[in-house]
C-alpha angles and dihedrals in degrees: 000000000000121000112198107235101165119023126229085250100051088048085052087055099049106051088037082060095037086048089053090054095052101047085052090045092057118034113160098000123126091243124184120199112213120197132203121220140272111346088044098063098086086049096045086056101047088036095052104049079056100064105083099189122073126276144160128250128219130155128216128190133226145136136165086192126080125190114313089348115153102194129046114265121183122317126242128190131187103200091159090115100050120137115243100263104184101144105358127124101247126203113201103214120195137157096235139001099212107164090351083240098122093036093042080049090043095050092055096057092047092054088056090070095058105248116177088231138345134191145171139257126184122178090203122033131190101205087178090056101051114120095172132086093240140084113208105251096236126023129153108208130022112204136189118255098288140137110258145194148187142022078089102317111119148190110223089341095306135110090033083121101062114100098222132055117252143199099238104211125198116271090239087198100056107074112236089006104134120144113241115258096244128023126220127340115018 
């Protein structure tokens, strides 16, 4: 069963706003969205047809979840196709930041590449989860510690396609079933 948390119109709200603070943020600046897949993609989209400013694309992969996982295991990242980023503004775009572990991962590889700046967007975060030092830079909802699914978020690589984001509850009735408590990357 999915409970509805955030509405398709509430997302479209938020990342209308979040677009118009970008494109204020950075006028006149060589900015590069990166995405992180595979939860990102929805919000890359919308974002990006936000940002009225231009700006750059690249996709990055990583997850610390597989299949219906319910801990962490380790991560793993393909940044082979990344655009050269030596001296870009980089956004950093990901679905959640859950405990900051695959973005803080994430921003130090991207360093590495000699941005002039880079920073990082969420649409969800779990404030109660974090175990970095850190806040992502731009976020759009913070939610309590809950399983979640759609606008691109998934369980076992299901529900992505809903347009709002959703609470996933345990199916009482399936023995063991029970939804991981992130999604993922982080």
């Amino acid at each position: 069963m999915i409970r509805p948390m955030i509405s398709t119109t509430e997302i479209d709200s938020a990342v209308t706003a979040l677009g118009q603070r970008i494109t204020a943020d950075y006028a006149g600046r060589p900015l590069t969205i990166l995405g992180v897949l595979t939860g990102s993609v929805m919000l890359v989209c919308d974002l990006m047809r936000r940002i009225e400013l231009p700006h750059q694309l690249g996709m990055v992969q990583a997850s610390s979840y597989r299949g219906t996982a319910t801990t962490p295991e380790n991560l793993i990242m393909n940044t082979e196709f990344l655009p050269d980023l030596r001296g870009r503004d980089v956004l950093l775009v990901d679905d959640i930041f859950d405990t900051g572990r695959t973005m803080s991962a994430l921003l130090d590889v991207i360093r590495q590449k000699e941005p002039a700046s880079v920073r990082s967007v969420a649409l969800l975060w779990k404030r109660v989860r974090s175990q970095v030092s850190f806040a992502p830079d731009y976020h759009c909802f913070e939610i309590p510690d809950s399983f979640v699914v759609g606008y691109g978020l998934d369980f076992n690589g299901e529900f992505r396609h809903l347009p709002y984001i959703g609470v996933l509850e345990p199916d009482r009735s399936e023995q063991g079933s029970s939804p991981r408590t992130q999604l993922d990357a982080e």
